[in-house]
C-alpha positions in Angstrom: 177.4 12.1 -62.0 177.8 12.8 -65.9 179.8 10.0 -67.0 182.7 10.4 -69.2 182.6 6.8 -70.8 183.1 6.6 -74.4 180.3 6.5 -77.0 178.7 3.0 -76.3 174.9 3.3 -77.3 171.8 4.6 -74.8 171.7 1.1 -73.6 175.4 1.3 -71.5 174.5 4.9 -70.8 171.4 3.9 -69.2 173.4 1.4 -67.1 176.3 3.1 -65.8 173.4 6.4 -65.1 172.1 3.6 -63.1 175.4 2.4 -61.4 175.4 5.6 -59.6 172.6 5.6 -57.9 173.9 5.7 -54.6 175.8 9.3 -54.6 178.7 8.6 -52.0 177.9 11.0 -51.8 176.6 10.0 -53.9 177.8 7.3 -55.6 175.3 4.7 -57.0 174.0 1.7 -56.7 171.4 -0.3 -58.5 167.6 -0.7 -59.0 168.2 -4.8 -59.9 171.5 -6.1 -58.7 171.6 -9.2 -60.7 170.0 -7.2 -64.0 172.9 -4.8 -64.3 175.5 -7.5 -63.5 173.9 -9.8 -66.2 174.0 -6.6 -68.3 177.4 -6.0 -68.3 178.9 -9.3 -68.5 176.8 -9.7 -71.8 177.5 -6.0 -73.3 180.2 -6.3 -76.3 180.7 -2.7 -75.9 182.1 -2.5 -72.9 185.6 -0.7 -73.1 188.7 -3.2 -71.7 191.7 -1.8 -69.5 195.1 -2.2 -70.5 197.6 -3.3 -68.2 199.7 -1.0 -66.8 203.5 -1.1 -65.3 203.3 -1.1 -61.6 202.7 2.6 -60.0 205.2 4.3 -58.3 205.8 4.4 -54.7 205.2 8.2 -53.1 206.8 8.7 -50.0 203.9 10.2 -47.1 204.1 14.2 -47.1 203.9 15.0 -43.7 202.9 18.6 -42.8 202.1 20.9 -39.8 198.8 23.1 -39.5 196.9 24.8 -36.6 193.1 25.6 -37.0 190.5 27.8 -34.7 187.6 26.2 -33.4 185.1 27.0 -31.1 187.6 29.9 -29.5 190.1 27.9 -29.3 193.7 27.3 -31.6 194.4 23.6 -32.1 197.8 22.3 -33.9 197.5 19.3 -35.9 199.6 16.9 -37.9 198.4 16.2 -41.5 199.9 13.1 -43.5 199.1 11.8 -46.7 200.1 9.1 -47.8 199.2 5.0 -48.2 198.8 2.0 -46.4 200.1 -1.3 -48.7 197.3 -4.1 -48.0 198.6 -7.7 -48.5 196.9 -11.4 -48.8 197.2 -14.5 -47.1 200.4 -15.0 -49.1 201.8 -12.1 -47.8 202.3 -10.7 -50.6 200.9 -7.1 -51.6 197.7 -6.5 -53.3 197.2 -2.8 -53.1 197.7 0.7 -51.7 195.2 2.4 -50.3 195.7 6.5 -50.0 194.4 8.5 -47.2 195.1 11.4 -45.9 194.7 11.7 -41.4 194.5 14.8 -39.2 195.8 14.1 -35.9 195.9 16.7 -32.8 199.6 17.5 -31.7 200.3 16.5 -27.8 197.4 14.4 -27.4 198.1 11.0 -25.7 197.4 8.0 -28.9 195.7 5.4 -26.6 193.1 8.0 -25.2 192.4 10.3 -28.3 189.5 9.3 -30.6 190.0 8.7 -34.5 187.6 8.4 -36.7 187.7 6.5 -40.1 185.5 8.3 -42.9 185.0 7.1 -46.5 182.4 7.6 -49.3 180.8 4.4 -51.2 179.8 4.4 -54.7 181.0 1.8 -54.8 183.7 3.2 -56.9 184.1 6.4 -55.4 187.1 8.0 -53.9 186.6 10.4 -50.4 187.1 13.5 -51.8 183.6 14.2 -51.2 183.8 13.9 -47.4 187.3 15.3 -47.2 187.3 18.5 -48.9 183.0 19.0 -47.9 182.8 17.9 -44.4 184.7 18.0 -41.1 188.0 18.0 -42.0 190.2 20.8 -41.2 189.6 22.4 -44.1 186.7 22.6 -47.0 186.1 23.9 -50.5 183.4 26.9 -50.6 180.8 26.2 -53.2 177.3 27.9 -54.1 174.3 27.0 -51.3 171.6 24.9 -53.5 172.8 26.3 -57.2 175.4 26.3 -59.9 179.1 27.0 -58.2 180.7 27.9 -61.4 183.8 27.7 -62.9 187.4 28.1 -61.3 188.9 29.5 -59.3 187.8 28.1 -56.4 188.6 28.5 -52.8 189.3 26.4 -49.7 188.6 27.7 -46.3 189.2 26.7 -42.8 186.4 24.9 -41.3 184.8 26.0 -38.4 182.7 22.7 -38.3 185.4 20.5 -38.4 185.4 17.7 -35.6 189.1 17.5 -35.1 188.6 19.0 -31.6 186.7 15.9 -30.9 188.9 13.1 -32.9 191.3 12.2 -35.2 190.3 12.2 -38.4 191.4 9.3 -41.2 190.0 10.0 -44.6 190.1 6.4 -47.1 190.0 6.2 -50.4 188.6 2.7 -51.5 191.6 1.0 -53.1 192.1 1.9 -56.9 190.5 5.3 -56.0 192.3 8.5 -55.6 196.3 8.2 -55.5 195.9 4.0 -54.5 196.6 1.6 -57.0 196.0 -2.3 -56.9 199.6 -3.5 -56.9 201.7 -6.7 -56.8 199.6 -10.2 -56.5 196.2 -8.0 -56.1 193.4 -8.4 -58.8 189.9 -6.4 -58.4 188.3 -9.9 -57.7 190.3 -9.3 -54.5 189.2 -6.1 -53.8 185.8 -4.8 -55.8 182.9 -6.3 -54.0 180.9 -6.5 -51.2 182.6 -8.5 -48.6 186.1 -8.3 -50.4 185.8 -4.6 -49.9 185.0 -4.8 -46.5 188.1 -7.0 -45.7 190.4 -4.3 -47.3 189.0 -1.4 -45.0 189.1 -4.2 -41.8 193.0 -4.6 -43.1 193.5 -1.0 -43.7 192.1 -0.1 -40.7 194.3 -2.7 -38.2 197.6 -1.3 -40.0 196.9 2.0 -39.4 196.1 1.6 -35.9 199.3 -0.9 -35.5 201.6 1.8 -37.2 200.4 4.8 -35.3 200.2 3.0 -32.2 196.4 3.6 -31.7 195.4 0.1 -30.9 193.5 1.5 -27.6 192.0 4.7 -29.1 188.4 4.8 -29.1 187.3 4.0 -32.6 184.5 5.3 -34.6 182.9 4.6 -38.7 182.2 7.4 -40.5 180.2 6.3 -44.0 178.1 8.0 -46.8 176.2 6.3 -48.8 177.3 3.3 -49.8 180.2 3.5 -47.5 177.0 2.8 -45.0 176.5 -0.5 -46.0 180.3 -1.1 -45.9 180.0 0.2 -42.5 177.7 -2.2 -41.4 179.5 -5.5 -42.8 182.3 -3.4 -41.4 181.6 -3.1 -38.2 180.6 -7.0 -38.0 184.0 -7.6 -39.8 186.3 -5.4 -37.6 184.1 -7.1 -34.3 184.5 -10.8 -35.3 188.3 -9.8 -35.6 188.1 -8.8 -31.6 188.4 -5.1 -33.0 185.1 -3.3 -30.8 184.0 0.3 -31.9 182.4 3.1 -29.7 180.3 4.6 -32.7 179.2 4.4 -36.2 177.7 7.8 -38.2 175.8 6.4 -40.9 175.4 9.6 -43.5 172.1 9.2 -45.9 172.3 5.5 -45.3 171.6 2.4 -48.3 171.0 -0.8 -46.2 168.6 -2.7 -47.9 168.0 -3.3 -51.3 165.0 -4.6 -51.5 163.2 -1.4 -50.0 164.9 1.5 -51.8 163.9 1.5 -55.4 161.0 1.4 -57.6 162.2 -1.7 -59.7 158.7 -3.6 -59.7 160.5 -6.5 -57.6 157.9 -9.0 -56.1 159.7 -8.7 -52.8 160.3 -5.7 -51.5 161.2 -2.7 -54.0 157.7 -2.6 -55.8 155.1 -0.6 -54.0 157.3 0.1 -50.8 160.1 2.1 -53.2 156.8 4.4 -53.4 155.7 4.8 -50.1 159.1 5.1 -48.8 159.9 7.7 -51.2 156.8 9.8 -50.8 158.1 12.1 -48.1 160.8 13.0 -49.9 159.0 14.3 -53.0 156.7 16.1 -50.6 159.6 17.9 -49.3 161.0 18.6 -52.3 157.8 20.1 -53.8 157.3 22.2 -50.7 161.1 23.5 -51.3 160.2 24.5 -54.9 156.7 26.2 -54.2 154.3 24.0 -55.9 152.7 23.4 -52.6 150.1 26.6 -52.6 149.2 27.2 -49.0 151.0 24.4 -47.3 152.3 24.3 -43.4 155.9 24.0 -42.4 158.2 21.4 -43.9 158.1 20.1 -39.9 154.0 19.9 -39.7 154.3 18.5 -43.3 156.3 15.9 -43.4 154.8 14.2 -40.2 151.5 14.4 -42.2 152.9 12.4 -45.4 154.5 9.9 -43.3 151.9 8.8 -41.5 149.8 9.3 -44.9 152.7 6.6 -46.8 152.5 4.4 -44.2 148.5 4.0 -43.2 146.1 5.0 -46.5 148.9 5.2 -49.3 150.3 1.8 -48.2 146.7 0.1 -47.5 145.5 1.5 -51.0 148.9 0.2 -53.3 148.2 -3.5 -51.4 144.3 -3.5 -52.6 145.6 -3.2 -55.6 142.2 -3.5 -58.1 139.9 -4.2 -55.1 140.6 -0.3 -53.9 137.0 1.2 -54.4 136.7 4.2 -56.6 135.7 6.7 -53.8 139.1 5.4 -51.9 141.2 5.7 -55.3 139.8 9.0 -55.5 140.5 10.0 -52.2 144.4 9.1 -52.4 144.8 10.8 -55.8 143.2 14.4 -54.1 146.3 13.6 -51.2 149.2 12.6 -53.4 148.8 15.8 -55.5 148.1 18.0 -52.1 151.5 16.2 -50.8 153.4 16.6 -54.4 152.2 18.8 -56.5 151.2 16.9 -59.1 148.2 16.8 -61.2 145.2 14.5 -60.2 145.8 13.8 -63.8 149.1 12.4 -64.5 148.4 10.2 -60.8 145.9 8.9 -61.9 147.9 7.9 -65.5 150.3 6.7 -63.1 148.1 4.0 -61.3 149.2 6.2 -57.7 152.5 5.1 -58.4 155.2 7.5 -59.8 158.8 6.7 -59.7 161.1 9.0 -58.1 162.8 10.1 -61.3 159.8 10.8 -63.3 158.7 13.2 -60.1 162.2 14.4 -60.6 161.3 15.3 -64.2 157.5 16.0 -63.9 157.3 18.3 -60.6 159.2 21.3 -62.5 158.2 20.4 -66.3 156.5 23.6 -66.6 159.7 25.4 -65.8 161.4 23.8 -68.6 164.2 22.1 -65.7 164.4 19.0 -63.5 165.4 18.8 -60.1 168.5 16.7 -59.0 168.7 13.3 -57.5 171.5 14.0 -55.0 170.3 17.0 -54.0 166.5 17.9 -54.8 167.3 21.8 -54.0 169.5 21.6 -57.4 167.9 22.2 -60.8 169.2 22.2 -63.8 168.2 23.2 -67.6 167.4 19.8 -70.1 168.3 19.4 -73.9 165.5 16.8 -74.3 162.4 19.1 -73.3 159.7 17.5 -74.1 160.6 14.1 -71.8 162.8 16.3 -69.7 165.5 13.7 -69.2 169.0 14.6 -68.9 172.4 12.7 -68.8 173.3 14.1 -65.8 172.3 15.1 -62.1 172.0 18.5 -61.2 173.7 18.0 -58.1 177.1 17.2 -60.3 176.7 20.2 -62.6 176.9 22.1 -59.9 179.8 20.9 -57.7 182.1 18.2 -59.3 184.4 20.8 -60.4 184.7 22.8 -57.3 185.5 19.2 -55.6 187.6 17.8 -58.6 190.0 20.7 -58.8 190.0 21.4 -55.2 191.1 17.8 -54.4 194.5 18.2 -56.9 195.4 21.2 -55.5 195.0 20.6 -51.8 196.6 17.0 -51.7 199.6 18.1 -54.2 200.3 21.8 -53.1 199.1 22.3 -49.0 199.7 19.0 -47.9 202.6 18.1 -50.2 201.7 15.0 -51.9 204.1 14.7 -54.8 203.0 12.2 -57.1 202.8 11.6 -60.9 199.6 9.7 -60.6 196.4 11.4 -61.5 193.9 11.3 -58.6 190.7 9.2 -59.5 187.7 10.7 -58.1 185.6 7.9 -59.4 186.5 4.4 -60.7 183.4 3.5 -62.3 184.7 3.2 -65.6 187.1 0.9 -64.1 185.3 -1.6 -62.2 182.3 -2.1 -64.8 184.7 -2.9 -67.3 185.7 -5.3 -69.7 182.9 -7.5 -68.8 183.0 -7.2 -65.1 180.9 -5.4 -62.2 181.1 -4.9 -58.5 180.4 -8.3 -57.1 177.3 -8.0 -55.2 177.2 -11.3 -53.0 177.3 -10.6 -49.3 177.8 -14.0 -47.1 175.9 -16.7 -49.0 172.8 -14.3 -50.3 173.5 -13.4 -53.9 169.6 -12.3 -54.7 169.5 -9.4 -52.6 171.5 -6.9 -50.9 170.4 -6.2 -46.8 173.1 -5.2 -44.0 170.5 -4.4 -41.9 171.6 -8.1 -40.4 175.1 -7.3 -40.0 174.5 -4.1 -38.4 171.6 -5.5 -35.7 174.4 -8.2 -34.9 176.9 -6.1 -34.6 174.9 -3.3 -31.9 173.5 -6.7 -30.1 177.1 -8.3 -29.6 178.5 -4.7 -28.3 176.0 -2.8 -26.7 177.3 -0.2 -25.9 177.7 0.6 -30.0 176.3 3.8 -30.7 174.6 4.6 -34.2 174.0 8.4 -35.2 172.0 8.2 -38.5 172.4 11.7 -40.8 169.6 11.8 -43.7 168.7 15.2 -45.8 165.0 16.0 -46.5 166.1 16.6 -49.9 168.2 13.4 -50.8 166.3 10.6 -53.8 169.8 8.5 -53.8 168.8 7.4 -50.2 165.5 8.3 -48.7 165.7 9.4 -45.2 161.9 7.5 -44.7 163.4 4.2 -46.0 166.4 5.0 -43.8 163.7 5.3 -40.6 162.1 2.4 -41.8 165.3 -0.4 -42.3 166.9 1.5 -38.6 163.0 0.4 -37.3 163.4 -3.1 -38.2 166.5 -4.3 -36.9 164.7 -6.7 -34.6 166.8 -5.0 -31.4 166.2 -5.7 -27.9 164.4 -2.4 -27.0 167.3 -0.7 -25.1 169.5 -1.6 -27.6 167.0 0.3 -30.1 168.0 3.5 -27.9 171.3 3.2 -29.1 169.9 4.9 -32.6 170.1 8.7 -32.5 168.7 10.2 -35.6 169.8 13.3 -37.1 167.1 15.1 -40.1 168.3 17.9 -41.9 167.2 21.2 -44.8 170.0 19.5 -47.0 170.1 16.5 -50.1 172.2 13.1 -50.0 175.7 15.4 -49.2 174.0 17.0 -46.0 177.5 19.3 -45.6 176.6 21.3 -49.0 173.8 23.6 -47.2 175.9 25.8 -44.8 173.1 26.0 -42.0 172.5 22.0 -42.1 176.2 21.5 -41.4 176.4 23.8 -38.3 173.2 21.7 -37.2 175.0 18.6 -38.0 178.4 19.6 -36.8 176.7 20.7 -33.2 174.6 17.5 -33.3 177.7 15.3 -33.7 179.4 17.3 -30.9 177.3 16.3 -28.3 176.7 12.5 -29.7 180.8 12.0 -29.7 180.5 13.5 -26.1 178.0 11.0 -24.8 179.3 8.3 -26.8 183.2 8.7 -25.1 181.5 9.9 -21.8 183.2 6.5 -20.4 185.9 6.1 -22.6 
């Protein structure tokens, strides 16, 4: 996402570009943890915050809809409103917004809900809210520009509230929340402090709405994965057990999903990993003369990454020249590229400068979030724009869609302005997300948390979501951390995997979201089977 932070120098540009690399969609994360957070605590021009009189309380807007799905006319309940979170003390520390959708006449203590957020970290859930399975959604261009207002919402035929409840959370200080009272963002902006607030949010809401014996289910994107898997641990060590976790284009282990030139991990496997999706995303855009089916493809490049791309990166200078030369012929059959800016590239090219390279000739580059998204550059000759295609295209479809929804269908009074995104906030005034999960403060990897929480409760189900098209979070990488969790093998079963014609926000291609919506159908059916 463009980011509207005041004039600061390339260097603080550079940084917060590189905060959002995880899209909650989208929303971002980072290629060195500990670089960026040394970064910012050291930057003199980072803007401060001044301190504001505490927010006013809104009272919840509660309103009455009905919706068509599948044949059938449901009535729901839709409230918006906030949850206060408070500390040890007692004391509050912040109020979280959210808006749920609950069917009407449906008995609490047998009805699914579901509790869906996006990551960032520093992202509201507008995203998933107003693009998703919510009752309703905002209409926006398939794979191009949208345009400018208006806009329109629509009922949504894929919407899942004839399988669950539906509770939409905005991380605190997002959207209409506030931190309030005794809170501080050391309380509330990091890793595990984050995922205590949802674990809180989450036991109030079920305690106020009487749903403490509803089968419960995680919805996350992006980020909101990895809070989803400390999460789920969190919420399980608390005696809380869930039937189901949909991990959406998932970011679980650091170490394996960038091309940062770490000595563990992100070096050479950020390349292999990402290899399949560049394939894909060349095929999309035609630069793949005579290739096969994205589905006989992308089995080819996999296997490829993983056997002779992977053997040849670990040789290193011992790779012979007829070997070299063999790998160079592949990568530019699998990406399009020329033999001769491989080979200047040591058979290693980053993700963004294949973002930038593959469509050079055009005179565009191809979007991050969403690889079917192009947009035009100032800077042609390095092709290297301040913002993701992706965004051009859709934050003001979301944006607008968001204000007008919350404040005039559903009621929502407020003087507050909604945040979509707090990153301006939380890397501020020297400060950053904190990073540090448990005792590791080196690397970030929930891959633990999750495997501990799926061996503790077996019968926790996992549906992983990934686009083909998606360079915030790789669907190979996703494959690959989901392949590693060290399970017992029927425990491994538990996985169902879900690949889709779509980028990070799989909901934004029409035809991928039927797919998905009918996938999810049957996976909440199995996974409530003996609920």
């Amino acid at each position: 996402m463009l980011r509207r932070e005041p004039a600061a120098g390339a260097a603080y540009r550079a940084a917060i570009f590189a905060v959002s690399r995880l899209r909650t969609p989208r929303r971002n994360f980072l290629p060195s943890l500990a670089l960026l957070a040394s970064f910012f605590v050291l930057c003199p021009c980072t803007p401060g915050i001044a301190k504001q009189a505490p927010p006013p309380s809104t009272p919840d807007a509660v309103t009455h809809h009905t919706i068509g799905l599948g044949g059938r006319t449901f009535a729901y309940t839709a409230r918006a409103g906030t949850i206060t979170l408070r500390n040890g003390e007692d004391e509050p520390i912040a109020r979280v917004f959210y808006t749920a959708y609950t069917l009407d006449g449906a008995s609490p203590s047998h009805r699914a809900v579901t509790f869906l957020y996006n990551g960032g970290p520093g992202s509201s859930t507008m995203w998933l809210r107003m693009g998703s399975f919510g009752p309703v959604r905002v209409a926006t261009a398939d794979g191009r520009l949208t345009g400018p207002p208006p806009y329109h919402v629509v009922d949504n035929r894929y919407s899942l509230l004839d399988r669950t409840d539906l509770v939409f959370i905005d991380m605190p200080g997002s959207g209409f929340g506030r931190i309030v009272g005794a809170g501080t963002r050391k309380d509330l902006w990091g890793v595990d402090q984050d995922a205590d607030a949802f674990a809180q949010f989450i036991q109030r809401y079920i305690t106020r709405f009487n749903r403490w014996n509803s089968p419960r289910f995680l919805f996350g994107e992006s980020y909101g994965t990895m809070r989803s898997a400390v999460l789920a641990k969190k919420l399980q060590d608390d005696g809380i057990s869930l039937n189901g976790v949909v991990l959406l284009s998932s970011f679980l282990n650091s170490e394996i999903d960038y091309n940062d030139g770490a000595p563990i991990g992100g070096g050479d496997w950020g390349y292999v990993l990402y290899l399949p999706t560049e394939a894909a995303t060349a095929w999309y855009h035609h630069v793949l003369p005579g290739s096969p089916s994205l589905s006989v493809l992308l089995p080819e490049v996999q296997n490829f990454a993983l056997t002779e791309y992977l053997q040849a990166l670990a040789a290193g200078a011992l790779l012979s020249p007829d070997r070299y030369a063999d790998v160079v012929a592949k990568l530019h059959r699998y990406t399009g590229l020329s033999e001769d800016y491989i080979r200047k590239s040591n058979l290693r090219v980053p993700y963004d400068r294949f973002q930038n390279e593959v469509l050079r000739q055009r005179g565009v580059t191809v979007g991050r979030i969403d690889s079917r998204f192009s947009t035009y550059v100032i800077d042609r000759p390095e092709i290297s724009p301040d913002w993701d295609a992706t965004d051009a295209a859709i934050d003001s479809a979301f944006v607008t869609t968001s204000n007008d929804y919350l404040r005039q269908t559903l009621g929502y009074h407020t003087p507050l302005l909604y945040r979509g995104e707090i990153y301006n906030l939380i890397y501020a005034n020297g400060e950053t997300w904190d990073f540090k999960h448990g005792a590791n403060a080196q690397s970030l990897n929930v891959v633990p948390d999750l495997a501990q929480a799926m061996t503790y409760n077996p019968h926790l189900k996992i549906f992983s979501a990934n686009g083909y098209y998606d360079f915030a979070t790789p669907f190979f990488a996703t494959v690959f951390a989901l392949n590693h969790l060290n399970l017992a093998p029927p425990l491994q079963s538990n996985i169902t995997y879900g690949f889709y014609d779509s980028g990070h926000m799989v909901y934004l291609h029409p035809n991928a979201l039927a797919r998905f919506h009918d996938d999810l159908e049957r996976w909440y059916a199995r996974s409530l089977a003996h609920a």
